[in-house]
matplotlib code that plots the C-alpha trace (Angstrom):
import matplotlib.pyplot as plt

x = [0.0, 1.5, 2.0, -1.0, 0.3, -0.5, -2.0, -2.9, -6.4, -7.2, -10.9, -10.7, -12.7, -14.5, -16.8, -19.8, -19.0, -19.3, -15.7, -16.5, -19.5, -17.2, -14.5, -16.8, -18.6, -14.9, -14.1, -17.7, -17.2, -13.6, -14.8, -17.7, -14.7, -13.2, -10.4, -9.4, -10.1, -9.2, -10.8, -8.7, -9.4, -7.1, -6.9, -7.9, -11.5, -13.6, -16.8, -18.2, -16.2, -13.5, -13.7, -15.7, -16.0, -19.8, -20.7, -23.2, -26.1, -25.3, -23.6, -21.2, -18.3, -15.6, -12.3, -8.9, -7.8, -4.3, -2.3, 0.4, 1.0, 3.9, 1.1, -0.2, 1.9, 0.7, -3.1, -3.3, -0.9, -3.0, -5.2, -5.1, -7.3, -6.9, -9.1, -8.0, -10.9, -9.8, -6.4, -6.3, -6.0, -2.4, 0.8, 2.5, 4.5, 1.2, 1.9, 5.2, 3.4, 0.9, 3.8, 5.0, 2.0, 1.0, 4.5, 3.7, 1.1, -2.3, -4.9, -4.8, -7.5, -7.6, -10.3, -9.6, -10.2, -8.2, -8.0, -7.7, -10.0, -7.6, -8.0, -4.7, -3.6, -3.5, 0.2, -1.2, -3.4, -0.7, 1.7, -0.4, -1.7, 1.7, 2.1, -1.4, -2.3, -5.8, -7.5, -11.5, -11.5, -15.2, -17.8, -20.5, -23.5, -22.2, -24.2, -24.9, -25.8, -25.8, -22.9, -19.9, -18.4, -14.5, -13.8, -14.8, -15.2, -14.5, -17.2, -15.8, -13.4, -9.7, -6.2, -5.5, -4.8, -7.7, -10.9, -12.8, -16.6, -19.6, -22.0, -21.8, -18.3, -18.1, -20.1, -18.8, -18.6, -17.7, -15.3, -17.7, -18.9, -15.5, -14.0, -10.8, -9.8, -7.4, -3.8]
y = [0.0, 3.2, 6.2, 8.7, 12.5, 14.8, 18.2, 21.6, 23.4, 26.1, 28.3, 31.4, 35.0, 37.4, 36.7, 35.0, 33.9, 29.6, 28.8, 26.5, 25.0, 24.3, 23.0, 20.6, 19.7, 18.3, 16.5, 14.9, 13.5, 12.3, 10.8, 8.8, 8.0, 5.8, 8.4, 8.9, 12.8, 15.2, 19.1, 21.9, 25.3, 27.6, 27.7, 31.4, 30.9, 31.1, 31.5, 27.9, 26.7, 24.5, 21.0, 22.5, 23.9, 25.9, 27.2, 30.2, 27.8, 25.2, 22.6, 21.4, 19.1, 18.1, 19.7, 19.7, 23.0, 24.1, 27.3, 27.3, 25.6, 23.4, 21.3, 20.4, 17.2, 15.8, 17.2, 15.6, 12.4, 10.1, 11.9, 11.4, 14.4, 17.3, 20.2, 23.8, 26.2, 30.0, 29.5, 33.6, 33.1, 31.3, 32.8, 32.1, 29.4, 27.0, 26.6, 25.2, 23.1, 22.4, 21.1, 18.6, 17.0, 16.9, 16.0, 12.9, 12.3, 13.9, 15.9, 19.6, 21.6, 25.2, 27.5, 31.1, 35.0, 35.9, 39.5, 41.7, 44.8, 46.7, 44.6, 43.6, 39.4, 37.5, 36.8, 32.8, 32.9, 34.5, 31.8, 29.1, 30.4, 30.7, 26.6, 25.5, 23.3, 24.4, 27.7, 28.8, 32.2, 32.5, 35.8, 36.7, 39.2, 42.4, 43.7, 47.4, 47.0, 42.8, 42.6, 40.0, 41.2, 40.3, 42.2, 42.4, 45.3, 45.4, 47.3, 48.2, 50.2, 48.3, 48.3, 44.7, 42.5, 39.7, 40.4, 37.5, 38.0, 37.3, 39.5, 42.1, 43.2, 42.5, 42.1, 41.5, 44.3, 44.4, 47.0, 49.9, 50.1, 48.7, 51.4, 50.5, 52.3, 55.4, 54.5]
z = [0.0, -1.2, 1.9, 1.7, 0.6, 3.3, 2.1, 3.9, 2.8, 3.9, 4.6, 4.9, 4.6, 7.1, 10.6, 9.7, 6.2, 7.3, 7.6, 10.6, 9.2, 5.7, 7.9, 10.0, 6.6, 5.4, 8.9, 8.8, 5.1, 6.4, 9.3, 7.3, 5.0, 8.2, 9.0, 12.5, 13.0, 15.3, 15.9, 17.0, 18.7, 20.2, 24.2, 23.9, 21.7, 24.6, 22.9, 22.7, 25.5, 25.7, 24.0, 21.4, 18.0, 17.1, 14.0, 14.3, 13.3, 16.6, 14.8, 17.4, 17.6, 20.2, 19.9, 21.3, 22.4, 22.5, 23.3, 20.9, 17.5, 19.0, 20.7, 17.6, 17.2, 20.5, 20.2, 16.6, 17.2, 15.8, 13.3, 9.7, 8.9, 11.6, 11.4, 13.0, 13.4, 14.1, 13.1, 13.2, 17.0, 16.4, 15.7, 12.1, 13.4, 12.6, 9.4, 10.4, 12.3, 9.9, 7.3, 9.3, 10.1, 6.4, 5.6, 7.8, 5.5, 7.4, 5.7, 7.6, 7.3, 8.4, 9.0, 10.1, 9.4, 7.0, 7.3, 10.6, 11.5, 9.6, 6.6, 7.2, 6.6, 10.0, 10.2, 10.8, 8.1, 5.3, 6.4, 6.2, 2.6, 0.9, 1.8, 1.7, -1.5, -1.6, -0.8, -0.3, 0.5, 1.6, 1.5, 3.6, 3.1, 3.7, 6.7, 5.4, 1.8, 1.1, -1.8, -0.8, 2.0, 1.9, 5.4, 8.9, 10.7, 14.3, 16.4, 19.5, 20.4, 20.8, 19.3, 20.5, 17.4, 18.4, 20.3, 21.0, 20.4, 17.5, 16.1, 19.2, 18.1, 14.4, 11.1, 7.5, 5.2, 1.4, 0.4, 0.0, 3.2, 4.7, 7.6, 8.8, 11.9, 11.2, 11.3]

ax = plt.figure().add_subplot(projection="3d")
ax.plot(x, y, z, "-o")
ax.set_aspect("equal")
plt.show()
């Protein structure tokens, strides 16, 4: 029997565009498939709790959280397909991390915002694109007029790179109605 390829795919786009729900779609048809799977979330995604992953319609599934991208090859030991929702939350070094496990032959799928509130790429996200073998770059309604919306606007006031929250502090926008905070 020949030695499965790894590969890294990547989902990406703004808040709200179903990035977890694609993601858990692809884990789902891997696990009816018969491959062992494994769900990610970063330690610091306290929205659904811990042990979880949620879409915004309810669809829920357990997860392994982890801090840092180095715990990766422990969380996802045994998986052949691992899944990593809000990979925005990591630092770049996950696609390192990413690479080796697909280099030991696992399917890696990521899920993350790609762009920050200042429409700026997630230093995790860019990383993990410039390596990834696959890319779906996902777009929601915009939330003021309805066209794609490729960006999410923060809606509170803060300067720190990730605030965790849902629809109380962000909603997608498309380019038009885009305001990125002044510099």
């Amino acid at each position: 029997m020949a030695r499965q390829t790894g590969r890294i795919e990547l989902i990406c786009g703004p808040m709200f565009a179903g990035k977890t729900t694609a993601l858990l779609q692809r884990l789902a048809d891997a696990r009816s498939a018969g491959r062992v799977v494994v769900a990610i979330q970063p330690a610091g995604d306290t929205r659904s709790g811990a042990g979880r992953l949620r879409t915004h319609g309810g669809d829920v599934v357990e997860a392994i959280a982890i801090a840092s991208a180095p715990e990766l090859a422990t969380a996802a030991a045994r998986a052949a397909v691992v899944g990593i929702d809000e990979a925005h939350f990591f630092a770049a070094d996950l696609a390192e991390a990413c690479r080796a496990r697909a280099a030991c032959g696992v399917r890696v799928i990521v899920a993350g915002v790609d762009l920050d509130h200042r429409g700026r790429m997630f230093p995790a996200i860019a990383a993990i694109a410039e390596c990834a073998d696959d890319v779906t770059k996902l777009t929601a309604p915009c939330a003021r007029c309805g066209a794609p919306a490729a960006y999410t606007q923060r809606l509170v006031a803060s300067d720190a790179p990730i605030v965790v929250g849902g629809a109380e502090a962000y909603e997608p926008r498309c380019a038009a109605c885009f305001e990125p905070p002044a510099a």
